[in-house]
N, C-alpha and C positions, 0 to 999 in steps of 0.2 A: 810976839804973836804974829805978826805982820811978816817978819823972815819963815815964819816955820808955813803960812799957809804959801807967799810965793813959791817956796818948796816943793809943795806937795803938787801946785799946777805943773811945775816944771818938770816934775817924772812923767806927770802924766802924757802931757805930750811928746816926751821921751817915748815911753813905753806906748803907744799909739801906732806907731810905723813899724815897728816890729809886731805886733800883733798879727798883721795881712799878712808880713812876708809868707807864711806857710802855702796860704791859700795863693798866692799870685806864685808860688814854684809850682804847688798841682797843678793849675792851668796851663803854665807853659811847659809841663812837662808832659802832658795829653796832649797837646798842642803837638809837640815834637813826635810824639810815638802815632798818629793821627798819621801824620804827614810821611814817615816813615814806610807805613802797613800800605800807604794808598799809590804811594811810589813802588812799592815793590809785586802789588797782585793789578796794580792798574784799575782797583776798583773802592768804592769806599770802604774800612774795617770793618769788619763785623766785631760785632757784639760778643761776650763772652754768653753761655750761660748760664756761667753760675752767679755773672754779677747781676742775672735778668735781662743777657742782653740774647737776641735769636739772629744766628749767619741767614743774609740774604739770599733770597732762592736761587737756584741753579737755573739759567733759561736754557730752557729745552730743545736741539737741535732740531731747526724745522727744514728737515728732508722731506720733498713729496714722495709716496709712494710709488715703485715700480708700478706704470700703465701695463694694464690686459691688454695684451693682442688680440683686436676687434676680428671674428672669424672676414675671409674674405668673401665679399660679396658677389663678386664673379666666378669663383669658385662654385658656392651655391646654385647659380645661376646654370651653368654648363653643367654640372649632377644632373639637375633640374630636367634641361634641355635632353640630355642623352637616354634617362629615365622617360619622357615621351616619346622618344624616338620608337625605344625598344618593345612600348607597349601600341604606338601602330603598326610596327611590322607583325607584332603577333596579330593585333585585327586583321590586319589585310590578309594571314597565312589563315586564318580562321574563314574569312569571309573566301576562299580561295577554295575550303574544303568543303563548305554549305553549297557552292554552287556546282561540284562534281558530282554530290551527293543527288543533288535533285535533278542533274545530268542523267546519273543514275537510273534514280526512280520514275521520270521521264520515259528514259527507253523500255525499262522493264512493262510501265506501264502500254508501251504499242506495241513490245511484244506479247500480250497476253490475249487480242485475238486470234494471230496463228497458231499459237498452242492450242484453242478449243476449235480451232477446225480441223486437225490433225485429227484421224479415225483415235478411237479408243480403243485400247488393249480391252479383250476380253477379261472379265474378271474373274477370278477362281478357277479352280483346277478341270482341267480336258474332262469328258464323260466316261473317258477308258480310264482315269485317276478316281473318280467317286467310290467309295468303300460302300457296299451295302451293310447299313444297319439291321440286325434283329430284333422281330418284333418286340414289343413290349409288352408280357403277358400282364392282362388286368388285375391289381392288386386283390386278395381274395378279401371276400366281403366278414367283415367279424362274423361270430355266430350272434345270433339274435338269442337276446337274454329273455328267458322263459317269462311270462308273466306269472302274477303273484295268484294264489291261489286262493283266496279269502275264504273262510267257511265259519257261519253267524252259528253260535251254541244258545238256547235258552233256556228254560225252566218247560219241562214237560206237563202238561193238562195244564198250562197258564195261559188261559187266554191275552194277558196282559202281559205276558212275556212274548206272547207271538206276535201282537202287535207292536211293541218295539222291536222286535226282527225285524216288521218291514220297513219299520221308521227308518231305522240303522241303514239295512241295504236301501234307501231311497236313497239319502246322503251319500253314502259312499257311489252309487252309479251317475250321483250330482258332478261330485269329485274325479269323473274318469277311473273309477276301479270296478272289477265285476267282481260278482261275489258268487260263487262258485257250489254253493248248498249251503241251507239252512238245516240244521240237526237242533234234537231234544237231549237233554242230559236228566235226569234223577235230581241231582246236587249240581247247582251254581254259585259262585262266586257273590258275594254279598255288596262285591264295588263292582263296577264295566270297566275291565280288563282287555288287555290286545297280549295275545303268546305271540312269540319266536321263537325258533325251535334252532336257527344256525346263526352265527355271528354274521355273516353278512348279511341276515336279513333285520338286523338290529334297526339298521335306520329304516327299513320299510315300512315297519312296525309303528317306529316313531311318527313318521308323516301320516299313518293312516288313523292315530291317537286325535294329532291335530287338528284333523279334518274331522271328526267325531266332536269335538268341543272339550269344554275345560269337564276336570271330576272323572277322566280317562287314563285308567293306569298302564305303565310297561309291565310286563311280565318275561323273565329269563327260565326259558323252558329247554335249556340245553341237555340237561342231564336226561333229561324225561325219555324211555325207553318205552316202545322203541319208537326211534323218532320217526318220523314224518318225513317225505322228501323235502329238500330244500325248496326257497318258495312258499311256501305254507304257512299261512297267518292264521290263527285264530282269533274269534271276535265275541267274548265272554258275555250277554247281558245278566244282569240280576234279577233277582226272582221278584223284589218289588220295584 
C-alpha cells in the first residue's frame, strides 16, 4: 500500500513541469515576435483585428498652412494720395471756371447802361410801308321775330264767358304778352284750350299754357284749313 501511494506522488510531481511548458513557449514566443514587429516599423506592434486587437493611429503631418500675402500698405496709401490729388486739381479747374463766369456777368452787367442810352430803333414799318385796311361793314342786324299774336275766343251772350276773357288777358299782359282781340264763337270747347296752327309755334303755345295755370290744354291745329299766318295763338275759354 505504502509503495503504490509513494507512486502516485512521484508522477505527480513528474507530470507538474511539463504541464507549464506550453504556456511559458506562448510567452516567449510573443516575446520574440513583439520584439521583432518593433525592430522592424520602429514603433510598438499593432494589434491584429480579428484577435480584437486595433493598429495605432496614424499622426497626422503638422504642416502650417501657406500664409496670405497681407495687401501692401503703402501701396494703398499712394492710390489714396494720387486719388486726392486728382480730385483737387478738378476743384481748382472748377473754381477757375466760376470765377470767369462771374467775370462775365460782371462786365455784361456794366455794359447794360450804354446799351439804354443808345437812341432806339424806330419800331414797325416806315408810313410809306402801312397797307390801308378796308372798312368793316357792320354785321347786318337779324330780322326781328314777329310777335305772337294772341286772340281770346269765348262763349257768345255769356256774360261769364266775357268775364273770364278779361281774367285771361289780365294774366297774360302780367306775363309780358298782348293779346291782340277778344272774339265770340257760337260753340266752345268744354276744357281751356291754347291752338297752334305751325310747328314752330308749338312751344309758344306751351309757355303761354303755363302761365295760364294748371287744367290748360295743348291743342295741334296744324291741319286746320285754312291756316292762320304763322304767330297766331289762340286762347279757347269754356262756356262754364
Amino acid at each position: 500500500m505504502r509503495q503504490r501511494v509513494g507512486r502516485a506522488e512521484s508522477g505527480r510531481r513528474v507530470a507538474r513541469p511539463y504541464r507549464r511548458l506550453p504556456w511559458i513557449g506562448a510567452g516567449v514566443l510573443a516575446v520574440v515576435v513583439g520584439v521583432t514587429l518593433f525592430a522592424a516599423d520602429g514603433a510598438p506592434p499593432a494589434r491584429l483585428a480579428g484577435a480584437g486587437m486595433v493598429p495605432p493611429p496614424t499622426p497626422l503631418p503638422l504642416t502650417p498652412p501657406p500664409a496670405t500675402p497681407l495687401p501692401s500698405r503703402g501701396g494703398e496709401i499712394a492710390a489714396e494720395e494720387a486719388r486726392l490729388a486728382a480730385l483737387r486739381q478738378a476743384r481748382e479747374g472748377l473754381e477757375r471756371e466760376v470765377e470767369a463766369l462771374r467775370a462775365e456777368v460782371e462786365a455784361a452787367r456794366r455794359a447794360l447802361p450804354a446799351q439804354k442810352a443808345m437812341p432806339a430803333e424806330p419800331a414797325g414799318p416806315a408810313p410809306a410801308q402801312l397797307t390801308r385796311l378796308a372798312p368793316v361793314a357792320p354785321a347786318a342786324a337779324a330780322p326781328a321775330e314777329p310777335p305772337l299774336r294772341i286772340v281770346l275766343h269765348h262763349r257768345a251772350a255769356s256774360a261769364q264767358g266775357a268775364s273770364a276773357a278779361e281774367e285771361v288777358a289780365g294774366r297774360l299782359r302780367e306775363a309780358g304778352l298782348e293779346v291782340q282781340a277778344t272774339r265770340t264763337a257760337p260753340f266752345v270747347p268744354s276744357t281751356p284750350v291754347v291752338r297752334y296752327f305751325h310747328e314752330e309755334d308749338q312751344a309758344a303755345a306751351a309757355r303761354i299754357a303755363g302761365r295760364l295755370g294748371r287744367g290748360w290744354a295743348i291743342q295741334d291745329f296744324r291741319a286746320y284749313q285754312p291756316q292762320p299766318s304763322p304767330q297766331t295763338i289762340e286762347v279757347w275759354i269754356p262756356g262754364s
